[in-house]
LUMDO-91998 format. One record per residue (C-alpha): residue number from 1; x, y, z. Coordinates in nm, 3 decimals. Layout:
REM residues N
<resi NUM X X Y Y Z Z> $
...
This chain:
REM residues 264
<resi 1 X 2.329 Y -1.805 Z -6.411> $
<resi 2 X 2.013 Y -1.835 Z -6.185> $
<resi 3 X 1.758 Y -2.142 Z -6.338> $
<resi 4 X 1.439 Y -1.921 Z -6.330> $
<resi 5 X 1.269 Y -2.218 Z -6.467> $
<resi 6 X 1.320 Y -2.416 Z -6.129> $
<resi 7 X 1.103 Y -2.134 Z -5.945> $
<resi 8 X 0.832 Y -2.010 Z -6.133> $
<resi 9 X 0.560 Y -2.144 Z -5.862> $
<resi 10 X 0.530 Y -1.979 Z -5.536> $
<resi 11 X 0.326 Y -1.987 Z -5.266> $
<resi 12 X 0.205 Y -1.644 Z -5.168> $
<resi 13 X 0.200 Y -1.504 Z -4.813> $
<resi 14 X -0.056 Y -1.259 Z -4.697> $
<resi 15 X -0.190 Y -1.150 Z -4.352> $
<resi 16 X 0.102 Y -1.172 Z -4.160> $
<resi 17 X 0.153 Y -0.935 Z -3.857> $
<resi 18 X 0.499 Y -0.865 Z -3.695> $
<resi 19 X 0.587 Y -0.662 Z -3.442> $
<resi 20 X 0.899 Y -0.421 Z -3.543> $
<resi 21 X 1.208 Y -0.691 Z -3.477> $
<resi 22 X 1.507 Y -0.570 Z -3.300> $
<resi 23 X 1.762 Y -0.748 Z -3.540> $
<resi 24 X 2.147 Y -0.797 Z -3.491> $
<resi 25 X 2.236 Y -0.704 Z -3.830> $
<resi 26 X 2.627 Y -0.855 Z -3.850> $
<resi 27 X 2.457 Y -1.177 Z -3.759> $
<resi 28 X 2.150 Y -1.133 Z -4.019> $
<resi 29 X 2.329 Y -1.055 Z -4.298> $
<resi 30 X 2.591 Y -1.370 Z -4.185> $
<resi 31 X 2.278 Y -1.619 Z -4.236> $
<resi 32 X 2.199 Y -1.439 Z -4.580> $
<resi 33 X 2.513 Y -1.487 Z -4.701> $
<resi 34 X 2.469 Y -1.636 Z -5.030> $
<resi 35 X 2.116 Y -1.651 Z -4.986> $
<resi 36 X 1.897 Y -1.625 Z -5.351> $
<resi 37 X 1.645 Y -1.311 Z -5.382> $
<resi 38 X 1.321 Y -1.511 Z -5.341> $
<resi 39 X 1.473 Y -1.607 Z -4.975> $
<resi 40 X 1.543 Y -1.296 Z -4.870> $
<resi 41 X 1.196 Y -1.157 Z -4.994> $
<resi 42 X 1.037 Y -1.426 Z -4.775> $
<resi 43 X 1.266 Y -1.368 Z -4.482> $
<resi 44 X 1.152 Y -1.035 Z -4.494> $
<resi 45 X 0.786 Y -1.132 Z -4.539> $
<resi 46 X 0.812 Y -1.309 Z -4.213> $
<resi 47 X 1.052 Y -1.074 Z -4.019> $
<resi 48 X 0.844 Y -0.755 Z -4.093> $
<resi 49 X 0.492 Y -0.857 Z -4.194> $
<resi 50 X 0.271 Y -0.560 Z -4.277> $
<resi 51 X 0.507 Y -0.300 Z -4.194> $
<resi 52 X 0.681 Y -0.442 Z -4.485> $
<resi 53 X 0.683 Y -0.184 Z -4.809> $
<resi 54 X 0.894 Y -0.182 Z -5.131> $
<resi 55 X 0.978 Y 0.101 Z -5.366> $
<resi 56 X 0.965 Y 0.125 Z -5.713> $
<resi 57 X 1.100 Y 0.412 Z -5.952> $
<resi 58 X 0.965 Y 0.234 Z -6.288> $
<resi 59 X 1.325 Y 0.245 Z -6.426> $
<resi 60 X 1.499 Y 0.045 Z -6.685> $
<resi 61 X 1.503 Y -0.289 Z -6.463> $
<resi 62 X 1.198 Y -0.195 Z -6.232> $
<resi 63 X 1.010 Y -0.514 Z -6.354> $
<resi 64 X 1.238 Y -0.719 Z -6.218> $
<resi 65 X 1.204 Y -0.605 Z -5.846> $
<resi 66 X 0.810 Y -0.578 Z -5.868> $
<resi 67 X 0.745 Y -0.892 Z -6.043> $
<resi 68 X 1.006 Y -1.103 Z -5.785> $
<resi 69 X 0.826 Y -0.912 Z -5.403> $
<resi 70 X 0.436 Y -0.939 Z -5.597> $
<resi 71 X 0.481 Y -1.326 Z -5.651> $
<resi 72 X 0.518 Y -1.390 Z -5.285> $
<resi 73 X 0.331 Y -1.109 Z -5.123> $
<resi 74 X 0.101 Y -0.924 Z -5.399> $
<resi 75 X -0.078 Y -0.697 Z -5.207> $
<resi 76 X 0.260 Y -0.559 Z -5.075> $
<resi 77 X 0.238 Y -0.136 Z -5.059> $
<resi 78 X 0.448 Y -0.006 Z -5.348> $
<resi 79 X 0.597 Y 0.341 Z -5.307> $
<resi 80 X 0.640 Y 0.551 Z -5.623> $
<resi 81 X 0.752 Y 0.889 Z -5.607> $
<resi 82 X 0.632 Y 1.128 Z -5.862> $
<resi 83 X 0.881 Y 1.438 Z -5.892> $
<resi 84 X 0.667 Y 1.618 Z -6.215> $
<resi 85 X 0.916 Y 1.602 Z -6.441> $
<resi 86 X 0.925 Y 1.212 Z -6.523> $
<resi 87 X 0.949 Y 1.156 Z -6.895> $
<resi 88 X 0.601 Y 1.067 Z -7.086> $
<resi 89 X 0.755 Y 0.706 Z -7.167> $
<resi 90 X 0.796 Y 0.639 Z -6.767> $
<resi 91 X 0.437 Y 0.710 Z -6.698> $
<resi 92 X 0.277 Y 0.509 Z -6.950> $
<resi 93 X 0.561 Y 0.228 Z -6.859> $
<resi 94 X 0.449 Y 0.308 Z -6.477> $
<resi 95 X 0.044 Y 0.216 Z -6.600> $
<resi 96 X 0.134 Y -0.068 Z -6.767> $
<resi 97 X 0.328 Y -0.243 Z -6.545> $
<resi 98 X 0.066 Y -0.174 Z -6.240> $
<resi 99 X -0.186 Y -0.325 Z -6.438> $
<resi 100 X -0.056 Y -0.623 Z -6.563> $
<resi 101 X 0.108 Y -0.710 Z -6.168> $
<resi 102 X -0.236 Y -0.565 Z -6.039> $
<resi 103 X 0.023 Y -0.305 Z -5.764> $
<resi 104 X -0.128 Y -0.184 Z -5.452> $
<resi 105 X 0.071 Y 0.170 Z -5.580> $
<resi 106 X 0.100 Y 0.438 Z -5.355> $
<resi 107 X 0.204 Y 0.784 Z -5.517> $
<resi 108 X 0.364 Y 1.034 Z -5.344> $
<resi 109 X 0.510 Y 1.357 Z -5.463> $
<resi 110 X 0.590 Y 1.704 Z -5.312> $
<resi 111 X 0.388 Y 1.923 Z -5.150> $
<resi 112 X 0.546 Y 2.207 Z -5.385> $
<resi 113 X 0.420 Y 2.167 Z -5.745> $
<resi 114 X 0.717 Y 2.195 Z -5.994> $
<resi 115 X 0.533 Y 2.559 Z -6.136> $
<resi 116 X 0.608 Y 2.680 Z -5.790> $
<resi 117 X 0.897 Y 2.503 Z -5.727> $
<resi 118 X 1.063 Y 2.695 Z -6.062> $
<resi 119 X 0.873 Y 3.002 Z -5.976> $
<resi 120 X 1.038 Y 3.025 Z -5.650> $
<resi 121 X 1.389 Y 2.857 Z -5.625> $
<resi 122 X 1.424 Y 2.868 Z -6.023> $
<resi 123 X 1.464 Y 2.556 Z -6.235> $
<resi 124 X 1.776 Y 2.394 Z -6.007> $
<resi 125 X 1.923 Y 2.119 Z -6.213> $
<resi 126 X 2.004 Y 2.390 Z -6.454> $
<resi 127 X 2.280 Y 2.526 Z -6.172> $
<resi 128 X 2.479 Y 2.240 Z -6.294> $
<resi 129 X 2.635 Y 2.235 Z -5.870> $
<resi 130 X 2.520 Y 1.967 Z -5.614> $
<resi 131 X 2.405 Y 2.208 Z -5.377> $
<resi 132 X 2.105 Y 2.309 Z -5.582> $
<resi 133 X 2.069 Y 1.915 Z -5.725> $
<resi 134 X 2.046 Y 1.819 Z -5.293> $
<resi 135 X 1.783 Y 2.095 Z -5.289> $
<resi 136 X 1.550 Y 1.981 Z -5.565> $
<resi 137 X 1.624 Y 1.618 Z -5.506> $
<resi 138 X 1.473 Y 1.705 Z -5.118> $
<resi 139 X 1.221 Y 1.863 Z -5.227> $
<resi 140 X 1.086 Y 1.660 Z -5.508> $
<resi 141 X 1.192 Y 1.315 Z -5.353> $
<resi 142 X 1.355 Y 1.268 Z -5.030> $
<resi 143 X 1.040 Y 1.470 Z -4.811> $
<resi 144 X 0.718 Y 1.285 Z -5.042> $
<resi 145 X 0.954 Y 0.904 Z -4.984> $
<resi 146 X 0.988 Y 1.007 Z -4.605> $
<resi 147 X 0.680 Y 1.085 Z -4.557> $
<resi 148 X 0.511 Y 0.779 Z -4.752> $
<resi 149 X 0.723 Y 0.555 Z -4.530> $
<resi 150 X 0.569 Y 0.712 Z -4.185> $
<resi 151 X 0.218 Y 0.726 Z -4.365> $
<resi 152 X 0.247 Y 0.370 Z -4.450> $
<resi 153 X 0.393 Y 0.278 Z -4.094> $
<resi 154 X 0.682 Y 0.150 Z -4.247> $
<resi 155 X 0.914 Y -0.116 Z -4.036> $
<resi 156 X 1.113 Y -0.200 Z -4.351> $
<resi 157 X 1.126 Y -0.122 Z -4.691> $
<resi 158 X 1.237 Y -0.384 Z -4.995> $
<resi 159 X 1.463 Y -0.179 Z -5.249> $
<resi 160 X 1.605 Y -0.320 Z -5.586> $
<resi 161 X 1.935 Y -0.170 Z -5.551> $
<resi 162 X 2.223 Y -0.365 Z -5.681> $
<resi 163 X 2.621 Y -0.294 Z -5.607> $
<resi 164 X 2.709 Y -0.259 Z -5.977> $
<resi 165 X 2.533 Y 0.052 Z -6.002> $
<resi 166 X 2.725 Y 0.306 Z -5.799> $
<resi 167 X 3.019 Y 0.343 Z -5.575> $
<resi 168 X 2.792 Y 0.366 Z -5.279> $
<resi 169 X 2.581 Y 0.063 Z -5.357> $
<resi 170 X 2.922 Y -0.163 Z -5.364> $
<resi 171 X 2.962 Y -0.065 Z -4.985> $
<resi 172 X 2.556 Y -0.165 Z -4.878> $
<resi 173 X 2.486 Y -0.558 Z -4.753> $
<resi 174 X 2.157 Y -0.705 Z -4.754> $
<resi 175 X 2.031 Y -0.536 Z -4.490> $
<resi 176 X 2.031 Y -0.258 Z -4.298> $
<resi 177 X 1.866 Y 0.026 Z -4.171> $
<resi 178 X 1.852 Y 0.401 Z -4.254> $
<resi 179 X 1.647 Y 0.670 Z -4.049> $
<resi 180 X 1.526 Y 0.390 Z -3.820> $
<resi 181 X 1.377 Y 0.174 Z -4.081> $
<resi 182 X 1.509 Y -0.156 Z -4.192> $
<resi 183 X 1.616 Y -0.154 Z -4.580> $
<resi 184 X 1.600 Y -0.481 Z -4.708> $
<resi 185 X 1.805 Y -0.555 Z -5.090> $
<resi 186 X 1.713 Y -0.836 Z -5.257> $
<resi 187 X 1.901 Y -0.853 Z -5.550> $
<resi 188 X 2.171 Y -0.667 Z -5.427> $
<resi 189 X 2.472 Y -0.918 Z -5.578> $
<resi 190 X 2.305 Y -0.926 Z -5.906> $
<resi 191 X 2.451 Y -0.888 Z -6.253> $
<resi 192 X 2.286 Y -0.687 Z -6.581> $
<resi 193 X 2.325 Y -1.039 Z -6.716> $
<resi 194 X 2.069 Y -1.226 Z -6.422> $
<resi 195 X 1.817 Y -0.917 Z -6.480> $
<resi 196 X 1.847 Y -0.990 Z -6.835> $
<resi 197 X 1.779 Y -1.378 Z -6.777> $
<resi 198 X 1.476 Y -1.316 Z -6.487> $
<resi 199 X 1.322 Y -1.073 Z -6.745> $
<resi 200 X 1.312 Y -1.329 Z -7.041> $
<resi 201 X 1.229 Y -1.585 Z -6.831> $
<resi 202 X 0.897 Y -1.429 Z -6.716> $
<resi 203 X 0.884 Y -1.207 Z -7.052> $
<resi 204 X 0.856 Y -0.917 Z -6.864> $
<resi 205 X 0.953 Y -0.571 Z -7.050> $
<resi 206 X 1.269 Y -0.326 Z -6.973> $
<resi 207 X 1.163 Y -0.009 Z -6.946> $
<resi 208 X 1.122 Y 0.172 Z -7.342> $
<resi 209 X 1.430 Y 0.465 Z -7.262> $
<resi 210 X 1.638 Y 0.143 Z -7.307> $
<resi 211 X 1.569 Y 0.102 Z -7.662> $
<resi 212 X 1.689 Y 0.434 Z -7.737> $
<resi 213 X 2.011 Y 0.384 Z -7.571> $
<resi 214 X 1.905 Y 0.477 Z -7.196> $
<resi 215 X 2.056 Y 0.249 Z -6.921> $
<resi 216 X 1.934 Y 0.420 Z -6.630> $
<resi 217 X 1.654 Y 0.659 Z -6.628> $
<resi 218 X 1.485 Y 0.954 Z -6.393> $
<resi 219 X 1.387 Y 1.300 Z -6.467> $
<resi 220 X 1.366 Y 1.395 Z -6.822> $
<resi 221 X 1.577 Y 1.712 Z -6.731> $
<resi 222 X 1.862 Y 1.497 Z -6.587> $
<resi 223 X 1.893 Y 1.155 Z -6.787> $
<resi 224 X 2.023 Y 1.098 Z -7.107> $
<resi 225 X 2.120 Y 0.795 Z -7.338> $
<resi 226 X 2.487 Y 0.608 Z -7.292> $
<resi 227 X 2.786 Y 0.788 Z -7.517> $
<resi 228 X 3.116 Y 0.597 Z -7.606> $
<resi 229 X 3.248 Y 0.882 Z -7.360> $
<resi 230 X 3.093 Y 0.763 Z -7.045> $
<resi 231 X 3.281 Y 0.539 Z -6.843> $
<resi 232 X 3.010 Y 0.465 Z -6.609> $
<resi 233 X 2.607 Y 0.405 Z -6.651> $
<resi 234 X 2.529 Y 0.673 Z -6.363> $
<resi 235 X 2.762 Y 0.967 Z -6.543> $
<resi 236 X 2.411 Y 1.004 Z -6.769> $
<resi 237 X 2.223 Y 1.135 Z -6.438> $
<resi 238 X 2.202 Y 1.453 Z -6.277> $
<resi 239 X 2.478 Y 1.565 Z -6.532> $
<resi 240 X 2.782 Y 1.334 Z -6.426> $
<resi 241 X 2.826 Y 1.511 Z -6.086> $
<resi 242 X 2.628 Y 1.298 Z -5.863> $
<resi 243 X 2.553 Y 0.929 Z -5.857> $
<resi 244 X 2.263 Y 0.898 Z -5.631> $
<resi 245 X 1.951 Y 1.122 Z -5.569> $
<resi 246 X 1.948 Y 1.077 Z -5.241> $
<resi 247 X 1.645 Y 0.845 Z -5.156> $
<resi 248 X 1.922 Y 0.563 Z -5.078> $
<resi 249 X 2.140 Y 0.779 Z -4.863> $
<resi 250 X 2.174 Y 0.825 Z -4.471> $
<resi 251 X 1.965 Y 1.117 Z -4.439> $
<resi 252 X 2.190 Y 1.230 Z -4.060> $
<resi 253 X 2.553 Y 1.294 Z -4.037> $
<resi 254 X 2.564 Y 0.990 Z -3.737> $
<resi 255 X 2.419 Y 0.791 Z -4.017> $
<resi 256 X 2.661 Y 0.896 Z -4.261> $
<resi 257 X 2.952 Y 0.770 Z -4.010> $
<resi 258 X 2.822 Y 0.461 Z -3.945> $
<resi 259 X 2.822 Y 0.360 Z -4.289> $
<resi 260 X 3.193 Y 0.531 Z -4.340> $
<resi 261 X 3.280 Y 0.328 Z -4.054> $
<resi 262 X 3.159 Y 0.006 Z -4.083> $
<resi 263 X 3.208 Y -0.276 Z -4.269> $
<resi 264 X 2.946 Y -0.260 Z -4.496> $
């Protein structure tokens, strides 16, 4: 169990400029072998300095991720992405936790509104096939998070994915890079039990879908509560017949390889 009590004063970093490293990422993710979150946040601070960004989806754990990166850098650009269709509980969850961590929030969502999204390609995660899930989840994610990145000048971006919650995530280390940006994973290694312990430690809230039997949330149209018949978390989303969105995939077939390949 990680003592949260041991590090609840930080200094905070601001104003640092970096020039976009060249990193040898077998030896990187060697030195943060074992390393704790907070480390690898500052490491990051320092490697990337303002072309540093993190995302955020305001999910069940998001609080976690948000309060961990704001402590050390709080002006840090956070990326949401608003697809339209995000239940009512996730947007008053989203205010709430920007005001009480003051976020420097960026929004970005699709150039195509969801009216003319439906009125045009029809209401896609009704298709129940992953062709038409890719499609929407490009259109109403992949293209606004791309594009936020290049607006923001992005070198690296700090994600809170972890490897318990899909089959891809148990292949990802620390970090890496995808479409030429440097994705940095700070709690990575964690268990549901140390974001349990990091949220009562700093009483900071789970997101409310939890309460009524949610544990991961996105879309209204394609999340649901845990059943006794689920064997996994992610067979709630999109269905059961994908795992990940796409925001956290390689986005080129050479990058799709590469991770195949590798010993990730």
């Amino acid at each position: 169990m990680i003592n949260w009590q041991e590090q609840r004063e930080l200094p905070q970093v601001g104003g640092i400029t970096a020039e976009k490293p060249n990193l040898d990422l077998n030896l990187v993710n060697q030195k943060l072998t074992d390393t704790d979150a907070i480390a690898i946040i500052k490491w990051a601070v320092e490697t990337f300095g303002d072309g540093l960004v993190m995302s955020t989806s305001f999910g069940i754990q998001a609080a976690v991720m948000l309060h961990l990166v704001t402590r050390i850098l709080p002006d840090i650009p956070v990326i949401w992405i608003d697809t339209g269709y995000l239940p009512p509980k996730t947007y008053r969850f989203a205010e709430q936790l920007t005001e009480r961590l003051q976020l420097n929030l960026k929004v970005y969502q699709s150039p195509i509104s969801p009216a003319r999204m439906e009125a045009i390609y029809g209401r896609l995660w009704t298709e129940n096939n992953i062709e038409a899930l890719d499609r929407y989840n490009q259109m109403r994610k992949v293209e606004p998070m791309q594009r936020g990145l290049r607006e923001m000048k992005a070198t690296a971006w700090l994600a809170g994915l972890r490897t318990q919650q899909t089959d891809h995530r148990k292949t990802l280390r620390n970090v890496d890079k995808q479409s030429g940006i440097y994705k940095v994973l700070p709690i990575l290694n964690w268990t549901a039990e140390d974001i349990d312990d990091y949220l009562t430690t700093y009483d900071l809230p789970y997101h409310p879908l939890r309460e009524l039997g949610y544990a991961t949330v996105g879309d209204w149209h394609s999340s649901r509560p845990v059943t006794d018949a689920d064997k996994h978390e992610r067979d709630t989303r999109f269905g059961g017949i994908k795992q990940e969105c796409g925001l956290h995939l390689p986005q080129t077939p050479g990058e799709a390889e590469s991770l195949n390949s590798s010993s990730l």
